[in-house]
N, C-alpha and C positions, 0 to 999 in steps of 0.2 A: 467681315467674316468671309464673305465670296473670296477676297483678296486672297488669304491666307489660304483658303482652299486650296487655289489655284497654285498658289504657291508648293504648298504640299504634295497636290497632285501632280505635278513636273517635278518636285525632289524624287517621288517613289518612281515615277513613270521613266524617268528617265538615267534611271539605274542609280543615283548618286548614293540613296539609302544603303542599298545591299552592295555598293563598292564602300563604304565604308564598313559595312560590315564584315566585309573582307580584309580589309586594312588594320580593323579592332586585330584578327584572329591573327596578324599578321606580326603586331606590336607584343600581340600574345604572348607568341614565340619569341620575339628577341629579348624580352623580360624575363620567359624563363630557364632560357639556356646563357643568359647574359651576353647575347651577339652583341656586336658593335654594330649602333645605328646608322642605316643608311639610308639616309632620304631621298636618297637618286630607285634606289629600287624598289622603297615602300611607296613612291610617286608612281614608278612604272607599273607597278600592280594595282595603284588605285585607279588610274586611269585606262588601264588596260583591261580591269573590269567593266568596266561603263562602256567601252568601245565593244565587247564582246559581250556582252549579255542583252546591250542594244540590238546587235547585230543579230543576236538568237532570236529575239523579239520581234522585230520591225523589217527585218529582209525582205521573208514572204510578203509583208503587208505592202511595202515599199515597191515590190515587185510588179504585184497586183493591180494596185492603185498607183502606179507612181504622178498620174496626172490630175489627180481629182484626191492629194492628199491635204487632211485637215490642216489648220494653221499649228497647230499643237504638234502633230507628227513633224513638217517642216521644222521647226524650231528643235526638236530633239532629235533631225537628225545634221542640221546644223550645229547643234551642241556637241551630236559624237563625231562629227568629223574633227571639231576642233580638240575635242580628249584624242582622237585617236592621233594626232599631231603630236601633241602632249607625250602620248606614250611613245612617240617615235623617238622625239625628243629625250626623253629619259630612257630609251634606251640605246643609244648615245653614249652617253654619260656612262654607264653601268659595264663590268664587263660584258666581255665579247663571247664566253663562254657560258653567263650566267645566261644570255637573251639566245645561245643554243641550245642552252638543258631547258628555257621554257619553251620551246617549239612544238615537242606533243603533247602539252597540255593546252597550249594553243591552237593546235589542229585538232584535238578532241573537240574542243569549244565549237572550232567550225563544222568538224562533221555532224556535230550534233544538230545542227539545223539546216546543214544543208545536204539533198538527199545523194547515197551515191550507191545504194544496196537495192535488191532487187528491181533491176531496171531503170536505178536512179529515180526509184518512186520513194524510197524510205530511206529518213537518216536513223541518226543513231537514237532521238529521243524518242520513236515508234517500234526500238524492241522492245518486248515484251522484259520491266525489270530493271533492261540497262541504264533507263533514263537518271533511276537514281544513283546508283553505283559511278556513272563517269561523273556528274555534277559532283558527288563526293569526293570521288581520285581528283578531280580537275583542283580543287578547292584545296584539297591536302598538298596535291603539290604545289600549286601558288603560296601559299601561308604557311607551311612548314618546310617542304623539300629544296624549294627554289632558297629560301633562305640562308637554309643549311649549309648549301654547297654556294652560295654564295660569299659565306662567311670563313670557306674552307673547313668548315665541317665535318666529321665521317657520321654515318649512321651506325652508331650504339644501340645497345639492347635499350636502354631509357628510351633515344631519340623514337626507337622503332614502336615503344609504348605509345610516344606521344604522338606520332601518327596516327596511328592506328587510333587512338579515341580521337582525334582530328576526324578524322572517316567518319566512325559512327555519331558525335555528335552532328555533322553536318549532313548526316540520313536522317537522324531525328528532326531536325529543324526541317527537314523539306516534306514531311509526313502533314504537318496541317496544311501545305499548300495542295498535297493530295487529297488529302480530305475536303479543302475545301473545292478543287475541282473534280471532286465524283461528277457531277452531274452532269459537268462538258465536256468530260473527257470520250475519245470516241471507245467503243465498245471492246477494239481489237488494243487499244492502249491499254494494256493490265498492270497495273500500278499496286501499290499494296495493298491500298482501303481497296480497293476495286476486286482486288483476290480474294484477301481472308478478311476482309468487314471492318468499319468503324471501330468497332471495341474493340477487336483484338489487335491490328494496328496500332491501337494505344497502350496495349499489354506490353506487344511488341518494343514500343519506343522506350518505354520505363526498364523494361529489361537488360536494351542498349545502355539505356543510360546510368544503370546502378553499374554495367559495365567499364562503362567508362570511368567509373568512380575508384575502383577497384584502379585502374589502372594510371589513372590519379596519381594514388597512392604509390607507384610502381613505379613513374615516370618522374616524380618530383619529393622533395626531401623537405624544402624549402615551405616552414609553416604560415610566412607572408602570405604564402599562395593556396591555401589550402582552403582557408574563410572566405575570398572571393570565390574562387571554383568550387564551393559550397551554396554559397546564394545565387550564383549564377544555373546552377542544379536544381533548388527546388522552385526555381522561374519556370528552369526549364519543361520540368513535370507538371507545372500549374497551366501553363499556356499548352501542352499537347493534352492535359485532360481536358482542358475546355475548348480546342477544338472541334468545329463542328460544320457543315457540309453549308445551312446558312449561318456565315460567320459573316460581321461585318467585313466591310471593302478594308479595312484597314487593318482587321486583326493577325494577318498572317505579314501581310506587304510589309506593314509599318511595325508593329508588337514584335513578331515573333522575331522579326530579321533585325531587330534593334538586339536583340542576346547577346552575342558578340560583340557590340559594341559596349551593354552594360556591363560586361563581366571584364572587358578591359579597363573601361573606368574606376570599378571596384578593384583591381590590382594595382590600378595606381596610387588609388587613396590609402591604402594600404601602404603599399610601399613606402609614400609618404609621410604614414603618422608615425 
């Protein structure tokens, strides 16, 4: 059992979970506007999350500590150097313009952790708010926009539908990680539970999310898709009502961030029967 732990704890720790669950929202999108698959850019984004969400993570602590760091730290940042290789490597491979339209979503990613505002004492995840708004945009353009135009795409009134619920489901899904760090979070960090409370936070999310429902509807025609992006909704609802500030280590890391992965599984099986 310790094995398995351990195991688990380096899947979540070291970003591989929520890069694939980036990659599910990713496969999302080429399913539902029927892109032609490209495994050179669904590689670059899956490995480019790992490299960049590490990097949000472990900078500062790498920074701090760089001589007295744990065996566990070393290894996952030996692991992201080696994805960040990976992602160099596929993008490579990939156009030359698709790896320029990802550039400021890319540098969102870095300014977010590293500081360059008020005397270079604050990045972007210490305004007040923006923290979730750029993680949102960053996430819509990696798994919808970079796609798009990669695929030579335009953005249509659907496409702009389906961004746009891209956005606020991926604000709903980062609402229990904020609820579950109210109590760490520092005072001058105002997050959402932190503003207007636990419960209403969750009013908040169910509101986006019957939003997004609507727009579902708006965005896709296709009734394949409609039974997944159904169960994947009422998951959605049941994991932000139960939400809670002591949640277990796993329920947001590993539960909540698994969504996007279940909901493309369900479109597959779909698609398939």
């Amino acid at each position: 059992m310790k094995v398995l732990k351990n195991i688990l704890d380096f899947y979540l720790n070291s970003s591989i979970h929520v890069a694939l669950a980036v990659y599910a929202f990713v496969r999302i999108t080429e399913i539902y506007f029927k892109l032609p698959p490209n495994h050179n850019l669904d590689s670059f984004i899956f490995f480019g999350t790992i490299t960049g969400y590490n990097f949000v993570k472990y900078a500062g602590v790498a920074k701090l500590h760089h001589k007295s760091l744990t065996n566990d730290l070393k290894i996952i940042q030996v692991f992201s150097f080696l994805c960040f290789l990976l992602m160099c490597y596929y993008a490579y491979l990939i156009d030359f313009k698709t790896v320029l339209f990802s550039v400021p979503f890319t540098l969102l990613t870095f300014l977010y952790a590293v500081p360059f505002l008020s005397g270079f004492a604050k990045n972007l995840r210490e305004i007040s708010y923006l923290k979730i708004v750029v993680v949102a945009f960053v996430w819509v353009g990696f798994t919808v926009l970079i796609p798009f135009f990669d695929a030579g795409k335009e953005i249509g009134v659907s496409k702009a539908f389906y961004a746009m619920q891209r956005f606020l489901l991926v604000i709903v899904l980062v609402l229990p990680f904020d609820i579950r760090d109210l109590k760490f979070d520092a005072i001058s960090l105002q997050t959402i539970p932190k503003k207007i409370g636990l419960e209403k936070t969750k009013k908040l999310g169910v509101a986006l999310l019957v939003f997004s429902l609507v727009l579902e509807f708006m965005s896709s025609t296709e009734i394949s898709e409609k039974s997944p992006f159904m169960l994947f909704f009422f998951l959605m609802i049941l994991l932000l009502m139960r939400a809670k500030m002591n949640q277990s280590k796993y329920y947001s890391s590993f539960w909540v961030e698994s969504l996007p992965i279940v909901w493309w599984l369900f479109l597959l099986g779909f698609h398939n029967f």
